[in-house]
C-alpha positions in Angstrom: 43.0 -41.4 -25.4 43.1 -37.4 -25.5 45.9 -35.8 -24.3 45.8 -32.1 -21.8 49.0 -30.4 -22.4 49.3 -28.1 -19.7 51.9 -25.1 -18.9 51.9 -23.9 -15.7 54.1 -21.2 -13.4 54.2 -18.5 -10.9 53.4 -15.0 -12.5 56.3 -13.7 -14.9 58.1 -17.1 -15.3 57.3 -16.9 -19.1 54.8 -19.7 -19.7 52.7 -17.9 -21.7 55.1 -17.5 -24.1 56.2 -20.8 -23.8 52.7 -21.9 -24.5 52.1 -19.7 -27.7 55.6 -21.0 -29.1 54.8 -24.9 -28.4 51.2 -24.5 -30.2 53.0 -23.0 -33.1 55.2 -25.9 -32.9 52.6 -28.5 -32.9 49.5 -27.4 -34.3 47.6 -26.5 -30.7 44.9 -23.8 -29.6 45.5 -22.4 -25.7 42.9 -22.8 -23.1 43.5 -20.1 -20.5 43.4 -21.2 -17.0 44.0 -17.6 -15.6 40.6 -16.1 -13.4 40.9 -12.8 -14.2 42.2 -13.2 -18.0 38.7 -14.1 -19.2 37.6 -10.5 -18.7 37.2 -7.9 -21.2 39.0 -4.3 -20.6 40.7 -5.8 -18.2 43.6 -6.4 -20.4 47.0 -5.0 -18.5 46.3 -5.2 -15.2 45.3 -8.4 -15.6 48.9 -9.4 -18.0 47.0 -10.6 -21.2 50.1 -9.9 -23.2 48.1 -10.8 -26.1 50.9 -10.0 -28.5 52.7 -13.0 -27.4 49.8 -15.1 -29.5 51.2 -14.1 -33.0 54.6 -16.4 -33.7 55.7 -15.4 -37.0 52.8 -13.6 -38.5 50.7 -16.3 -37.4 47.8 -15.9 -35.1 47.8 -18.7 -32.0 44.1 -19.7 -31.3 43.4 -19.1 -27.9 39.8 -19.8 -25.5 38.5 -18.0 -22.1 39.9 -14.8 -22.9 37.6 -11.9 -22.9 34.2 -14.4 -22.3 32.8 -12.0 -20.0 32.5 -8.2 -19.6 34.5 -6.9 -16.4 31.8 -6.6 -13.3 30.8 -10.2 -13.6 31.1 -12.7 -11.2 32.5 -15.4 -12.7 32.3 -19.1 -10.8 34.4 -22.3 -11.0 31.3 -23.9 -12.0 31.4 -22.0 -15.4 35.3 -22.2 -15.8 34.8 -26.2 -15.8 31.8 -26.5 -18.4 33.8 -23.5 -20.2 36.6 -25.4 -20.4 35.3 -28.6 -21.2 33.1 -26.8 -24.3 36.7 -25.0 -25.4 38.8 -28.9 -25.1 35.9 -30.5 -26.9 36.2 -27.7 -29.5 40.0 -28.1 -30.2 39.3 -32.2 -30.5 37.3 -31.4 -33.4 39.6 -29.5 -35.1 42.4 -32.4 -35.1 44.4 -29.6 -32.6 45.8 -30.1 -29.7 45.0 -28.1 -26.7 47.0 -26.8 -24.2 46.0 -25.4 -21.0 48.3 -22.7 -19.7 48.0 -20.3 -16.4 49.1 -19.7 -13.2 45.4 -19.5 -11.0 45.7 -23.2 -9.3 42.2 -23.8 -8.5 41.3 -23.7 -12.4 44.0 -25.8 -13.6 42.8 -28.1 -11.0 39.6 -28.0 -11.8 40.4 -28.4 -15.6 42.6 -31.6 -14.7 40.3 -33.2 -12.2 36.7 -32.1 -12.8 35.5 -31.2 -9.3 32.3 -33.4 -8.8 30.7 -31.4 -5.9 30.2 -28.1 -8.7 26.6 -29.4 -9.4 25.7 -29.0 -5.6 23.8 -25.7 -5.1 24.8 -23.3 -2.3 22.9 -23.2 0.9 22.7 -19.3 1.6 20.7 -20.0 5.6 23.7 -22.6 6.3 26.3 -20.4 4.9 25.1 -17.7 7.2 25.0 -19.6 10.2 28.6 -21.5 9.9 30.0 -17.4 8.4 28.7 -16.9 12.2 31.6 -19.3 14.0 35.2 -19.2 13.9 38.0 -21.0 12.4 38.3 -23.0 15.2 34.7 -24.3 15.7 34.4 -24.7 11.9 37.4 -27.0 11.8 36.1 -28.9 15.1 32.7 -29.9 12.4 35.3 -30.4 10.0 36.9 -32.9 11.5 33.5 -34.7 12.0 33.0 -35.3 8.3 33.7 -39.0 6.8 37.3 -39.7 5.7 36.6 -40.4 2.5 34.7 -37.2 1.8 37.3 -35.1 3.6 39.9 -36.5 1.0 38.7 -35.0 -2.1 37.7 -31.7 -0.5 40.0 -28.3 0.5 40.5 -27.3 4.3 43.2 -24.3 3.2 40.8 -21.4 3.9 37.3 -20.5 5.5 35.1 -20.7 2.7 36.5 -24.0 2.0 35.4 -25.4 5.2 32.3 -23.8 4.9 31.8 -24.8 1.4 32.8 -28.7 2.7 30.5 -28.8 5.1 27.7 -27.4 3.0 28.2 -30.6 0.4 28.3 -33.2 3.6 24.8 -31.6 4.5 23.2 -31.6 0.7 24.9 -35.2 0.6 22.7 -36.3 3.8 19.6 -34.9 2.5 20.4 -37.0 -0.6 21.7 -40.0 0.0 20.8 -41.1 -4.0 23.1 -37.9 -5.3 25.6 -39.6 -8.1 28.7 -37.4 -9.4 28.4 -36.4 -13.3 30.7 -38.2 -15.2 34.2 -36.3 -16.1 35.9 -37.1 -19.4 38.8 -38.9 -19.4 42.5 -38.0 -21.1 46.3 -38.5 -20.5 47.5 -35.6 -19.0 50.9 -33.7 -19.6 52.2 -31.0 -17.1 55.2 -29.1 -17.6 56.0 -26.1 -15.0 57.6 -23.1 -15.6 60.3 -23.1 -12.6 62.4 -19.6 -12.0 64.9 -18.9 -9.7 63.4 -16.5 -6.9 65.6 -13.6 -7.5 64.8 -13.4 -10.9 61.1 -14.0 -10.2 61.1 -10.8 -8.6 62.9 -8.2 -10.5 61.2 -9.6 -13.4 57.9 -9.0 -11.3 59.2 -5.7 -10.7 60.2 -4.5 -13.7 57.2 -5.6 -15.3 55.2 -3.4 -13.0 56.9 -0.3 -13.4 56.5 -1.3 -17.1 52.4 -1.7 -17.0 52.1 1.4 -14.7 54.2 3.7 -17.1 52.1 2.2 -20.1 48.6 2.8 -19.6 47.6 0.5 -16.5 45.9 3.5 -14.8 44.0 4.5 -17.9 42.6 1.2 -17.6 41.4 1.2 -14.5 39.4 4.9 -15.0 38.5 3.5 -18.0 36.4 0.3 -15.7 35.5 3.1 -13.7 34.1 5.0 -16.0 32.3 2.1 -17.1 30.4 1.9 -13.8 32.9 -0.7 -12.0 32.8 1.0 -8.7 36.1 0.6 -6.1 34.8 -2.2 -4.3 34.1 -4.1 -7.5 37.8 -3.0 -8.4 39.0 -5.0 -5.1 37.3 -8.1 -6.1 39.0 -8.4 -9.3 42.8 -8.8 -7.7 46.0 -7.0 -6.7 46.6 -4.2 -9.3 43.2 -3.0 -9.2 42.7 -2.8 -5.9 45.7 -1.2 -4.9 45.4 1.9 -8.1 41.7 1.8 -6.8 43.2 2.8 -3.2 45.8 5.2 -4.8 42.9 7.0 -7.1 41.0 7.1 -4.0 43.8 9.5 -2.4 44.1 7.0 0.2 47.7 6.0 -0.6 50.4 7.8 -2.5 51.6 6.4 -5.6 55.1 5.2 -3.6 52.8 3.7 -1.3 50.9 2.3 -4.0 53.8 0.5 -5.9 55.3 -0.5 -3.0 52.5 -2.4 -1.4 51.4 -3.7 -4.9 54.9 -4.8 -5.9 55.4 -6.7 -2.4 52.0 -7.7 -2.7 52.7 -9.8 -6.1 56.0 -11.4 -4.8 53.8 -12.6 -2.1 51.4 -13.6 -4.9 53.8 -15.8 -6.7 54.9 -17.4 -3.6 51.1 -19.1 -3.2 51.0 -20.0 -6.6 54.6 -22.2 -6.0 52.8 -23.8 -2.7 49.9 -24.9 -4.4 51.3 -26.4 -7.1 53.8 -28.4 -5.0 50.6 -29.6 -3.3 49.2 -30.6 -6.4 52.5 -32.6 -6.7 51.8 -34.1 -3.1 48.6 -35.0 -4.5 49.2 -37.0 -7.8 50.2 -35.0 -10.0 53.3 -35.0 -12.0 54.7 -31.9 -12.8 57.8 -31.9 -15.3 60.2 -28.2 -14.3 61.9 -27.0 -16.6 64.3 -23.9 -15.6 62.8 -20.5 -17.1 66.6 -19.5 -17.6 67.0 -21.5 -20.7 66.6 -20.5 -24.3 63.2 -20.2 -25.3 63.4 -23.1 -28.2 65.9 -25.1 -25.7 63.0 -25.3 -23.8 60.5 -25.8 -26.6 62.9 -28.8 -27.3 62.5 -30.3 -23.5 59.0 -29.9 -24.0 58.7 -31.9 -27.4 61.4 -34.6 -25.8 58.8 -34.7 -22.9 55.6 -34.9 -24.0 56.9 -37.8 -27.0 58.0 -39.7 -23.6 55.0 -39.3 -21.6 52.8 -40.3 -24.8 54.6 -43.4 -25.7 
């Protein structure tokens, strides 16, 4: 059977570079499982660090990186038949991938295949539930079958919404069948750093991307006809410089909020990947305070165990 490597952490734990070094080490390609990553001139804000692909001269082979230009909406539905085209890809090429990011509904979705991406949206029901509270919503919620409620998300609004959307298209068609997922062994190794050092590294590296060309980039998008709103959409950095440009905030406020903003970031991304360990899935920590090729050796020792 195929094997997934995937590397996943919090934002600034280092598993980027973690990744790159491990596919030098054993002859892999990166599939990015980051949401914003896979757009182009969005390359700082968004912590491409690109230069972390080249070990040693050599180029690491990396897929959903720049796919689409910055103003698209991208969906979930995309990322999975993206990243099933880019695993399918590496196969061929006797590589071995590695999926490495830090947005948890993509690696999810990369791990599991979500079935329910083929079911189309229902704009008149969406408007009516948009229309209730939390409350009411999770009152229907609770009205759906068990086993339908198990393999669906309850964490936010548009969750419940979107659940209660696929029990109604799964009424109207009682014949619907799931597509088939592909199946592969799957290896996860986290990236786990010690909280204090999660956030001056967080904080350091933001003073670093400001001072080096992050607001550039984001007149740049403007410039390109991105307007502030669309800014917002596309995360934390660029909707916080959006508000500063705006004169709405001063640039204290601005890094303030924004710096406060991404330790509360990183936070979320810990909680859902400790649910993902509620849920099934193994996840191998390894400290982010070791030496890099100490932890290069874990990860070898690791994935020889889990394959044999």
């Amino acid at each position: 059977m195929n094997t997934l490597i995937t590397i996943l952490g919090p934002t600034a734990s280092g598993k980027t570079k973690l990744a790159c070094q491990l596919a030098y080490e054993i002859k892999g390609e990166i599939i990015s499982a980051d949401s914003r990553q896979i757009y182009r001139k969005m390359d700082i804000g968004t912590g491409k660090d690109l230069d972390e692909y080249v070990i040693n001269g050599k180029k690491i082979p990396y897929h959903l990186i720049d796919i689409r230009d910055a103003g698209y909406k991208y969906n979930i539905w995309e990322y999975q038949q993206d990243f099933l085209n880019a695993f399918n890809t590496i196969l061929k090429r006797k590589k071995q991938p590695i999926l490495c990011g830090g947005s948890g509904l993509y690696i999810e979705t990369a791990l599991n295949g979500n079935i329910f991406l083929g079911i189309p949206p229902n704009e008149t029901l969406r408007t009516e539930l948009n229309q209730l509270d939390l409350a009411e919503l999770k009152q229907k919620w609770e009205k759906l079958p068990d086993d339908l409620k198990s393999k669906l998300d309850q964490s936010t609004k548009k969750r419940i919404i979107r659940g209660l959307e696929i029990d109604a298209y799964l009424k109207e068609h009682p014949t619907w069948k799931p597509p088939t997922y592909p199946a592969f062994k799957s290896i996860i190794i986290g990236v786990n750093i010690e909280r204090g050092l999660r956030r001056q590294k967080i904080t350091q590296r933001l003073s670093h991307r400001l001072n080096n060309g992050m607001y550039d980039e984001v007149k740049s998008l403007l410039a390109d006809g991105l307007t502030y709103e669309d800014l917002s959409y596309y995360g934390l950095e660029y909707k916080w410089i959006g508000n500063y440009l705006q004169g709405k905030i001063s640039k204290k406020e601005m890094f303030d909020g924004l710096n406060v903003s991404i330790h509360q970031f990183a936070k979320r991304q810990m909680t859902w990947f400790r649910r993902m360990e509620k849920q099934g899935h193994h996840i191998h920590w390894i400290d982010a305070s070791m030496p890099l090729l100490d932890m290069i050796e874990r990860v070898k020792t690791l994935i020889q165990g889990s394959i044999h």
